[in-house]
C-alpha positions as CSV (number, residue, x, y, z in Angstrom):
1,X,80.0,106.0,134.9
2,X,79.0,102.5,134.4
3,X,76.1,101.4,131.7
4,X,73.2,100.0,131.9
5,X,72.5,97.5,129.1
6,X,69.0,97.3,129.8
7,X,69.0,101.2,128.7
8,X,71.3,101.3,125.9
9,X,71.2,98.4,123.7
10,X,67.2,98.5,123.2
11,X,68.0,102.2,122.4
12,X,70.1,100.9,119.4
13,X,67.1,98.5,118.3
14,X,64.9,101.1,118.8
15,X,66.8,103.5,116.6
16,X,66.7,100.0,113.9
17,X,63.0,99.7,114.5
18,X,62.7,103.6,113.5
19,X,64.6,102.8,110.4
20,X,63.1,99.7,109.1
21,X,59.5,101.2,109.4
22,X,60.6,103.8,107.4
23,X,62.4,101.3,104.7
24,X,59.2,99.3,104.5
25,X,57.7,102.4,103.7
26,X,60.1,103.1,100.7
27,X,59.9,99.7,99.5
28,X,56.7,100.6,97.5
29,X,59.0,103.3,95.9
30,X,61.5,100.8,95.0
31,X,59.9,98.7,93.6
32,X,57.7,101.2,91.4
33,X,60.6,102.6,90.2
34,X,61.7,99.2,88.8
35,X,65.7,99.2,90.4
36,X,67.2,96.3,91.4
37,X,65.4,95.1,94.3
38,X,68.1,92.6,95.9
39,X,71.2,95.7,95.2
40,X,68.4,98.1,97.1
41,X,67.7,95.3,99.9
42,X,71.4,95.2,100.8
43,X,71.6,98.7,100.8
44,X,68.8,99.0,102.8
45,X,69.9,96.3,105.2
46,X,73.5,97.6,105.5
47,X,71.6,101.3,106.3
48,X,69.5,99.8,108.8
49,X,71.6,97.6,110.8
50,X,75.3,98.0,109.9
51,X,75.8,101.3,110.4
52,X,73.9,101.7,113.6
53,X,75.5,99.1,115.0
54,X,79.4,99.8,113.8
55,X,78.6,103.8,115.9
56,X,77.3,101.3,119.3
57,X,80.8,99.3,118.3
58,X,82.9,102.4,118.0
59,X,81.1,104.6,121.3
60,X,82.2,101.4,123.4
61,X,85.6,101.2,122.6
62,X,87.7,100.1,119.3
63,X,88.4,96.6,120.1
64,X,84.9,96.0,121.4
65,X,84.0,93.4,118.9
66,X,87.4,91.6,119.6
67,X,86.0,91.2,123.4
68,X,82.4,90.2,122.0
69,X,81.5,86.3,121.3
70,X,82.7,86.5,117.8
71,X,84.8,83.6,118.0
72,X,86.4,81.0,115.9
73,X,84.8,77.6,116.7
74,X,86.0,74.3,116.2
75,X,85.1,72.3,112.7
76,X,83.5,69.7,115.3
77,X,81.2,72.0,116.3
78,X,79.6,72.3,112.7
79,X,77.2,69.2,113.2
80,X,75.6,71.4,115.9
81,X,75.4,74.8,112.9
82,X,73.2,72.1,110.7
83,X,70.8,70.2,112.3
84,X,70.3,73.1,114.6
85,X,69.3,75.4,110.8
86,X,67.6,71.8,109.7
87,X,65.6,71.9,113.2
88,X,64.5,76.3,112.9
89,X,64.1,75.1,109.2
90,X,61.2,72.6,110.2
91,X,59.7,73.9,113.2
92,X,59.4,77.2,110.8
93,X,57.2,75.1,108.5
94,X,55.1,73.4,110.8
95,X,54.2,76.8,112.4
96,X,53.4,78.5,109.5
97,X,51.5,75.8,108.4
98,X,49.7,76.1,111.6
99,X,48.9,79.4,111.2
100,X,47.8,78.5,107.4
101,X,45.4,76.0,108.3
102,X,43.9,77.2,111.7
103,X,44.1,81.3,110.9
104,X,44.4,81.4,107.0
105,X,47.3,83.7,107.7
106,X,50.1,83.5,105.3
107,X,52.5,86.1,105.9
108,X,56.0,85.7,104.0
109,X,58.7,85.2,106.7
110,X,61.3,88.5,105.6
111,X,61.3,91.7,107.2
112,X,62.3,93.6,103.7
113,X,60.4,93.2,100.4
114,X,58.4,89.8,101.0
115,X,56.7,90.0,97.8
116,X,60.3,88.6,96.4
117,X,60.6,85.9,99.2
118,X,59.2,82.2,97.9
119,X,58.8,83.9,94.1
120,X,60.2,81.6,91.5
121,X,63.7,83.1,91.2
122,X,65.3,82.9,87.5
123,X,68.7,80.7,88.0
124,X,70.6,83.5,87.1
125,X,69.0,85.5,89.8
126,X,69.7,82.8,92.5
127,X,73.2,84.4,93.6
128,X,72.2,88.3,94.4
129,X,68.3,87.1,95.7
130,X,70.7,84.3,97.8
131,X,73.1,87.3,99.1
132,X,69.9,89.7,99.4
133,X,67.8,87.9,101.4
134,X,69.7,85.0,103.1
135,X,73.7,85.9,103.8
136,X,73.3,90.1,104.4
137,X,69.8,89.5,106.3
138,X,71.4,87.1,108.8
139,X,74.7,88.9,108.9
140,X,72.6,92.0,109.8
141,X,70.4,90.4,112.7
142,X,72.6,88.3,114.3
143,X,75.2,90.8,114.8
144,X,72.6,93.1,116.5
145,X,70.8,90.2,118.3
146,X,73.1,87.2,119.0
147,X,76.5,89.5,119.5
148,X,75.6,93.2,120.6
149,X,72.7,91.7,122.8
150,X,74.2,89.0,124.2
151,X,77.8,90.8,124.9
152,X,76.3,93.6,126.7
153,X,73.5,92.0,128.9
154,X,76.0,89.1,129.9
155,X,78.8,91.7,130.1
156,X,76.6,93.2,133.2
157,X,76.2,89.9,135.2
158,X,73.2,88.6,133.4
159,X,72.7,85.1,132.9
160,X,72.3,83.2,129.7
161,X,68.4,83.1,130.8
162,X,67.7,86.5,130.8
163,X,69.6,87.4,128.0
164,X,68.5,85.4,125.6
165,X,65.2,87.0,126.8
166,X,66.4,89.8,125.9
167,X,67.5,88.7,122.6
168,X,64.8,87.1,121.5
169,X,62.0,89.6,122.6
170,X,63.4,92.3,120.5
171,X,64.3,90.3,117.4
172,X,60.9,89.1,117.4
173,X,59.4,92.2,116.9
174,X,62.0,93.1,114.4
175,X,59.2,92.4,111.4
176,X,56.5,94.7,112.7
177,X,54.0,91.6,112.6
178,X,52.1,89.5,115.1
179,X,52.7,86.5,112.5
180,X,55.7,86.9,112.4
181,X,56.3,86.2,116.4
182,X,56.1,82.7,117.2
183,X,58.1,82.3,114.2
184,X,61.3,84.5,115.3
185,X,60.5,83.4,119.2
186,X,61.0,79.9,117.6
187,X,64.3,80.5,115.6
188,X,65.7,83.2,118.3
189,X,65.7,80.5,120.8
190,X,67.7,78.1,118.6
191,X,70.1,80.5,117.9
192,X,71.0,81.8,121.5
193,X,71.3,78.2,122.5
194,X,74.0,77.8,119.3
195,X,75.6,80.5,120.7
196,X,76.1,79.8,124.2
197,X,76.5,75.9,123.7
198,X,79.7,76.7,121.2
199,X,80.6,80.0,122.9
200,X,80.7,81.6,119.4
201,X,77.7,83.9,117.5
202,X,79.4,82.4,114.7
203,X,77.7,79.3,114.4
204,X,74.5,81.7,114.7
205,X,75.3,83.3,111.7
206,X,76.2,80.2,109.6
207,X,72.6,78.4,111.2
208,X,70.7,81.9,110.3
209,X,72.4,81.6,106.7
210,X,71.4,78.5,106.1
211,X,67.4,78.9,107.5
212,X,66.9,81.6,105.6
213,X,68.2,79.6,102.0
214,X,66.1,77.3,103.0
215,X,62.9,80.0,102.8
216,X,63.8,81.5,99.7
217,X,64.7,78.5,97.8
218,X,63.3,75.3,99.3
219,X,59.6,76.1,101.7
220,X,57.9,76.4,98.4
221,X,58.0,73.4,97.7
222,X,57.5,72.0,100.9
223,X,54.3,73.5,101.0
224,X,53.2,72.4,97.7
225,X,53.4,69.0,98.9
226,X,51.1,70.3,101.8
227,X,48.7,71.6,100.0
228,X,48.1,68.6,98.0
229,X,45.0,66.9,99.0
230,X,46.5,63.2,98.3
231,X,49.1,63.6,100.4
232,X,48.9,66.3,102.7
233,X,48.5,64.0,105.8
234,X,51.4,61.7,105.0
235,X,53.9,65.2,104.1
236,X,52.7,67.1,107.7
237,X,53.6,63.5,109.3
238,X,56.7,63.0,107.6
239,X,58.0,66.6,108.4
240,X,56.7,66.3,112.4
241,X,58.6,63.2,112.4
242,X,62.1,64.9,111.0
243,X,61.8,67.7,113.3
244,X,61.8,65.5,116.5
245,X,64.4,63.6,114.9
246,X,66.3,66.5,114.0
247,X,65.8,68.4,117.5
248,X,66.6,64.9,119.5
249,X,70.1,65.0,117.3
250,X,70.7,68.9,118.3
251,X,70.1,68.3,121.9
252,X,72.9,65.5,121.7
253,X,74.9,67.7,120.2
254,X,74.6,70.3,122.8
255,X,75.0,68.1,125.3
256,X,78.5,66.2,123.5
257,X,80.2,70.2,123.4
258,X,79.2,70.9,126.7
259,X,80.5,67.8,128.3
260,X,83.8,67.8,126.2
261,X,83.7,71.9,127.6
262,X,83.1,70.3,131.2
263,X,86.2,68.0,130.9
264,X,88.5,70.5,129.3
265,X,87.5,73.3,131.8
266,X,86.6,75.7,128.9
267,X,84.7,78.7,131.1
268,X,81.1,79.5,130.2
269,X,79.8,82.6,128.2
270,X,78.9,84.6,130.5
271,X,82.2,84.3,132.5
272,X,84.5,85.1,129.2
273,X,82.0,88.5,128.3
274,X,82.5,89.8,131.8
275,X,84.9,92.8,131.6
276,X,86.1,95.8,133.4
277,X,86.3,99.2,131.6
278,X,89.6,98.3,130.5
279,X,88.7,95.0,128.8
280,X,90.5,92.8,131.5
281,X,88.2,90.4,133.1
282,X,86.3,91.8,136.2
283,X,87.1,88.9,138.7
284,X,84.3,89.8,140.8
285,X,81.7,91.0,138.4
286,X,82.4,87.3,136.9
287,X,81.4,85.8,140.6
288,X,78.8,87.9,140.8
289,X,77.3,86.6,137.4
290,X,78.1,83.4,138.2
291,X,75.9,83.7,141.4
292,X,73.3,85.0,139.2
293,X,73.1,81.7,137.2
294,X,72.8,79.9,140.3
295,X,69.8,81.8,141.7
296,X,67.4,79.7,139.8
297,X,64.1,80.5,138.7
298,X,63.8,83.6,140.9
299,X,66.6,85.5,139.7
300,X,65.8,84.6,136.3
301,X,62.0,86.1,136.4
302,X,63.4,89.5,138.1
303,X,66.1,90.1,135.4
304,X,63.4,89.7,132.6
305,X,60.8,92.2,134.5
306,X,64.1,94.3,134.4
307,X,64.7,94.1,130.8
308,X,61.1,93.9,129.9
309,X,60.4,97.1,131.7
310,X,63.4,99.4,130.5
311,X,62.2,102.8,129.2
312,X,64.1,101.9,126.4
313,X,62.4,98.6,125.5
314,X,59.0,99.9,126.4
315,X,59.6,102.1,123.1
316,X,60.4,99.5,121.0
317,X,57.3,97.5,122.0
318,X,55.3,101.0,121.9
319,X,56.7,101.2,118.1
320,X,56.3,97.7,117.4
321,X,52.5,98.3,118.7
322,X,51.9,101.3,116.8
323,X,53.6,100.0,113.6
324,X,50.6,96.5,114.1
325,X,47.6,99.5,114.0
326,X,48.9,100.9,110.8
327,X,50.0,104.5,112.5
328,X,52.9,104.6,110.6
């Protein structure tokens, strides 16, 4: 019997939305008790996604992660892993700073344990709140989001369109917050491009990695500068200007891979994830998604009804609801 992605992987990020509601609900606890909050964040994280994800690995075969986009990608390739993390980085600021100065809302940008997100960290803190709250969070999402999501709904003759959809609508309500949204739409986006572009969720992990260093250690200080009367105008200015600049030099990157991929005949994504039962490549199922990504605009709208109305993703968005009323 064949599965339907559409069914089973928002079942997995339903059982993680289940999880983290009820780790945000501990973190009160954890704090109170006065443990080490990055050693219990990791935990946390590693109980929340890790495990979860290694039983969907394992119930789909051994060697399913050595058929998934976790590839190996060229060192010329990294220019694209920075100024796409330098162009999330940005676009993060100016839309919380949006939402600062037209909504007065000023939500911390973590799913676990915000209070310790932006704090002054002691220097001798900077390596476990670093490994807490940058490497194992973005280790965490993107394996669930960028490689499970991605592998399984291109793996069934989706396009790159509708899953990144897919991707991106259930990462974004990963933090239980309205906020939160545009913010993870934002960076989701950026990060399924990465992926497809180099063919490796790789460079999504590194990117991730490097975004979320950048809110622990460095927004603070970006938004001082915005918040400073005298200059306030000049610094949004100066930061709209960089992120053009910076998403004008990841477009050109994009576009140098995929025309060196063009002239070396390297096949596309969604053609390398397509595999039979056996992991051998499914010759026709491959034609058939390759049809797909020809259908245009069309296609593209009826595979993301499809995803958005699974049973199994109407639960996380009922959860993800529920969790916004305070039910839980």
């Amino acid at each position: 019997m064949k599965k339907n992605p559409t069914l089973t992987t928002p079942l997995l990020v339903f059982i993680i939305f289940l999880l983290m509601l009820a780790a945000k609900l501990g973190e009160k606890k954890i704090i109170a008790t006065g443990g080490n909050v990055y050693l219990s964040a990791i935990i946390v994280q590693v109980l929340i996604f890790i495990i979860p994800a290694a039983v969907f690995c394992r119930i789909n075969g051994i060697d399913y992660l050595a058929h998934s986009n976790i590839k190996l990608f060229p060192p010329s390739e990294f220019g694209a892993v920075v100024v796409t993390a330098l162009t999330a980085a940005l676009g993060t600021t100016l839309i919380r700073y949006g939402q600062i100065y037209l909504f007065g809302l000023k939500s911390p940008t973590g799913t676990l344990f915000p209070a310790y997100l932006g704090a002054n960290i002691e220097t001798d803190q900077m390596l476990p709140a670093a490994m807490a709250f940058a490497l194992i969070p973005a280790i965490c999402e993107e394996l669930v989001f960028r490689v499970i999501t991605l592998t399984e709904y291109n793996g069934s003759g989706l396009n790159a369109v509708s899953a990144s959809f897919a991707s991106v609508l259930m990462s974004a309500m990963l933090p239980m917050s309205f906020e939160l949204i545009p913010i993870y739409i934002f960076s989701g986006i950026c990060y399924c491009a990465l992926t497809y572009v180099t063919r490796s969720a790789l460079t999504a992990f590194i990117s991730h990695i490097l975004l979320n260093a950048y809110l622990i250690f460095g927004e603070k200080y970006v938004f001082n500068a915005l918040s400073n009367p005298a200059n306030k105008f000049t610094s949004l200015f100066t930061i709209l200007v960089l992120f053009l600049i910076s998403a004008a030099f990841m477009f050109a990157e994009f576009e140098r891979i995929m025309n060196l991929s063009a002239t070396n005949g390297t096949p596309t994504p969604s053609y390398l994830l397509v595999k039979t039962d056996d992991s051998t490549p499914d010759v026709s199922a491959s034609e058939y998604s390759e049809n797909i990504r020809r259908g245009g605009v069309s296609d593209n709208f009826r595979n993301c009804v499809e995803i958005f109305f699974s049973p199994t993703m109407l639960l996380c968005i009922l959860i993800f609801v529920i969790s916004m009323f305070g039910l839980f």
